[in-house]
C-alpha positions in Angstrom: 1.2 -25.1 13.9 2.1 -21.6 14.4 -0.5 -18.6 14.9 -3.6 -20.6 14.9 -5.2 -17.3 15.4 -4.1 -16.2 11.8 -4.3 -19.6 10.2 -6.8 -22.9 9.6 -5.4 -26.0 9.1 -6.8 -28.5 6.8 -6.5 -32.1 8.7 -6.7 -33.7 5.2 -4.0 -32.1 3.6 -2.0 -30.2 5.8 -2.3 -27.2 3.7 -3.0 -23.7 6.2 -5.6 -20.7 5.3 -5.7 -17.2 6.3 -8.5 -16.9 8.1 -7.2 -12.9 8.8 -6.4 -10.5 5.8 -5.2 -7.6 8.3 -2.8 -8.7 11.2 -3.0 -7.0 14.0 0.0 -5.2 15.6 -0.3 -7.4 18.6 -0.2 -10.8 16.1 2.7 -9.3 13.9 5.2 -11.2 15.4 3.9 -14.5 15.1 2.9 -14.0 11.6 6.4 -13.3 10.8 7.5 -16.2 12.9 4.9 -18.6 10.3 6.2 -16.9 7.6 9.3 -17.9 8.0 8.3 -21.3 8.8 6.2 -22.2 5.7 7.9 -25.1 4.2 5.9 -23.7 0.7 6.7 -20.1 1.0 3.3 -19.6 0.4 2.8 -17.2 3.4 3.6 -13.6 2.6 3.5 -10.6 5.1 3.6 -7.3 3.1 2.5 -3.6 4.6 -0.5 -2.5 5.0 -1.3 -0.2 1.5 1.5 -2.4 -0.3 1.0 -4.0 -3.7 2.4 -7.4 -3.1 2.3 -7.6 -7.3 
């Protein structure tokens, strides 16, 4: 999986869950990186102060 720092991964279904709200600038990279990766698109980076509505 990538970022286990950011994510938890359920063993019984596969799903991930932020275990972070705020990614730190050191971190950023590999969030994008499991962004892009989520077969689900269910992982959204937006910027800090963004509505994401």
């Amino acid at each position: 999986m990538t970022a286990p720092e950011l994510f938890d991964l359920n063993d019984d279904d596969g799903h991930a869950t932020a275990v972070v709200g705020t990614v730190s600038t050191e971190l950023e990279a590999e969030a994008r990186t499991a962004e892009a990766g989520c077969p689900e698109r269910a992982a959204i980076i937006t910027a800090a102060g963004s509505d994401s509505s």
